[in-house]
N, C-alpha and C positions, 0 to 999 in steps of 0.2 A: 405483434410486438417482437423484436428482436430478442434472443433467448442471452447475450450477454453484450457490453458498450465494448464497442472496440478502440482502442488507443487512437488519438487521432493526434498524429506526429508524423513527420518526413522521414522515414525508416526505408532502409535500401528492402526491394523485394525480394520478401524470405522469414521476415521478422512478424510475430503475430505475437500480441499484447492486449489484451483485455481487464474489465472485472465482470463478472456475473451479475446477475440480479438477484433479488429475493424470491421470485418468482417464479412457476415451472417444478417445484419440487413436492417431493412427500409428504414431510416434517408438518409438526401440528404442535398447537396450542404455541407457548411463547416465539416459535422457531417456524413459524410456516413462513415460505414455505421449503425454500432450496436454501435451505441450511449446509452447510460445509465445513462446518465447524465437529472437530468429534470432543472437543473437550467443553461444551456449556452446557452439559445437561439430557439434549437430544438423544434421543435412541438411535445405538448405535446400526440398527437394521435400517433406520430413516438415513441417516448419515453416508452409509455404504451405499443406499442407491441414490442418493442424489450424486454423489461422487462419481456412481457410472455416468449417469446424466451430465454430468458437465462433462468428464472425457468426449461423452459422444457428442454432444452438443456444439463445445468447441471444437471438435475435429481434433482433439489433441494427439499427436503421435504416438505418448506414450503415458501412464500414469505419473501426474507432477510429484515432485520432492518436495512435499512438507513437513516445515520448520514448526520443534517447538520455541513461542514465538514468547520471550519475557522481557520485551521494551527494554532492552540492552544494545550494544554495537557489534556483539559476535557478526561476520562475515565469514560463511562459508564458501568454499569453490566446487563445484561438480559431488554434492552429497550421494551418498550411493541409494540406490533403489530401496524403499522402507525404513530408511537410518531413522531419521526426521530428530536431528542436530539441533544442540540446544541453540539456538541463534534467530536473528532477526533482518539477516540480507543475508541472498545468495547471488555466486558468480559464477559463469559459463561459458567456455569456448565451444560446446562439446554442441552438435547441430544434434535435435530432438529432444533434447534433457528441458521439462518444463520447471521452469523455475513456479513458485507461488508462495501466496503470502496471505495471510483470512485480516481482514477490519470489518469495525464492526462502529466508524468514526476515525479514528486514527487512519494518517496518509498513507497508503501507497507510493512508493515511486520506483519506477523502470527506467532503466538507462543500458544504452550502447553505444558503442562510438559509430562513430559515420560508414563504417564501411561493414557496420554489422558481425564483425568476428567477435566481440565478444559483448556478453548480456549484465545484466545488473536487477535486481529487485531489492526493496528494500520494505521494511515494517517502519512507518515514522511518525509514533505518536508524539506527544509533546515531549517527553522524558527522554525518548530517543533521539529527535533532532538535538535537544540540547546536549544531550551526550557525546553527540558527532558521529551516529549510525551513516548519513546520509556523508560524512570526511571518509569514512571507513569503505564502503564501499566502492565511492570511485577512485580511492588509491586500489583498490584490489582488481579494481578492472585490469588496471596496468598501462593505459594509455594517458596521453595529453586530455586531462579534462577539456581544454578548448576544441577538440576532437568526438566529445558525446553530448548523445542528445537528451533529455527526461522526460516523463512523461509521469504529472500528478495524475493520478486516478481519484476515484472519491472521497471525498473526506467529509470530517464537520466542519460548517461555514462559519466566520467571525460570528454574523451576529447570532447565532446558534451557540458559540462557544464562551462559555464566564468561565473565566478563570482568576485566582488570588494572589498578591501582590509579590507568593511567595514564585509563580511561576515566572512573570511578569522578569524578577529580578535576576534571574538563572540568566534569560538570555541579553540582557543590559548587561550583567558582568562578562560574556561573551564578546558581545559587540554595541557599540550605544545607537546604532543606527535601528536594532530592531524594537526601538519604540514606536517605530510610524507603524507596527502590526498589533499594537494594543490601542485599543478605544475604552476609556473608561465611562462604565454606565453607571446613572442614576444612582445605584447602591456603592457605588465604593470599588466597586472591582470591574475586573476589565474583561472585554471581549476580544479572544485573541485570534488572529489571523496565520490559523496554520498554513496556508497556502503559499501565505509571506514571509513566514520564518521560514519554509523550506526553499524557496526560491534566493533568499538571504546566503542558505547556507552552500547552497549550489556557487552561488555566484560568488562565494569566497573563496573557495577552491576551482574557479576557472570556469563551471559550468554554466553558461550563460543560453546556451537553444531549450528553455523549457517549452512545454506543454500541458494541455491541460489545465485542472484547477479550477472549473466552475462549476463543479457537479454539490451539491449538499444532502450528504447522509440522513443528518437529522431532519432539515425540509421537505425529503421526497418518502414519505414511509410507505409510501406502494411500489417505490421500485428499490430500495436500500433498508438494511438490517441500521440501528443507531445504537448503541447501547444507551449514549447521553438521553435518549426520549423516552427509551424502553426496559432500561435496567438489562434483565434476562431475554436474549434476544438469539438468534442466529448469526452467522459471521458469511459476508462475501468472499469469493478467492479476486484476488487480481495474478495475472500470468503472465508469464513472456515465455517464446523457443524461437529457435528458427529450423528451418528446414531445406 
């Protein structure tokens, strides 16, 4: 088995984007087993070496810049080595700097423009598309959104995800078109289709080349961390650099 999913998106050669597995690491009991996460509990000696483990695994060039991540829209640019910035997207000219981002359920999304100078990652759980994590970051890119590409990583799938009437109506007062990503079930509330708000929110600000988008967190528990299935669980990285 492949030690992590590689992005599969038309990126000029140089660009490398992934997320990990669960899979492959230390970590034990609620967290086994490549946990990458230092903040749910994990010892932090299990933590540091799976963290070697995925540098080497992915080949990565240099240890990534991670965010402490609070479902907000902070956008940082080029974080310096160890900061780890309170924020939930980072941006990047800089060739080797690994951008990353831990879910655990909540989207992932990677964005560059077409010619590859500059990077994007974003953290997009429900609170953060509705907040406009995913507007924020590609004005920070600095290019013509009709110029970049995305790329969803894993997330929880619709019929995986209930949510209450109070979410539902965040992004209605937003826009009325993102009803068609709510299915209401049986009990009253709805199942919501994060794949489709974040594709919504791309294509309002110009972003229309996505990718991705059919992988499910909560459906696949041999190869993804979910928090929605497991409560206390591990967290996946998803990455971008280029080199």
């Amino acid at each position: 088995m492949m030690d992590w999913l590689c992005a599969d998106w038309p990126v000029p050669a140089g660009i490398v984007a992934g997320t990990t597995y669960r899979y492959g690491g230390v970590s034990d009991g609620p967290w086994r087993s490549f946990n990458l996460g230092a903040h749910v509990g994990d010892s932090n000696t299990a933590v540091s070496e799976n963290r070697r483990r995925f540098r080497e695994r992915c080949g990565l060039p240099d240890d990534p810049r991670w965010l402490q991540q609070v479902h907000g829209v902070t956008v940082v640019a080029d974080p310096a080595a160890g900061a780890a910035p309170q924020a939930d997207a980072v941006v990047t000219r800089a060739k080797g700097l690994v951008c990353a981002v831990l879910t655990a359920d909540c989207l992932p999304v990677a964005l560059t423009t077409r010619d590859g100078r500059v990077l994007g990652l974003a953290h997009a759980g429900w609170r953060g598309l509705a907040a406009g994590v995913l507007e924020r970051t590609v004005a920070a890119l600095g290019a013509p959104p009709g110029d970049m590409l995305a790329w969803l990583g894993p997330a929880i799938s619709q019929p995986a995800f209930e949510v209450g009437d109070e979410v539902r109506d965040q992004f209605l007062a937003l826009d009325d078109s993102a009803d068609a990503c709510f299915a209401q079930n049986p009990a009253g509330r709805w199942q919501a289709d994060l794949y489709g708000l974040a594709r919504l929110r791309l294509a309002k600000v110009g972003v229309k080349d996505v990718h991705g988008g059919a992988r499910c967190t909560f459906g696949e528990p041999d190869a993804f961390f979910s928090y929605r299935r497991d409560g206390q669980c591990g967290r996946m990285a998803t990455f971008i650099y280029r080199y």
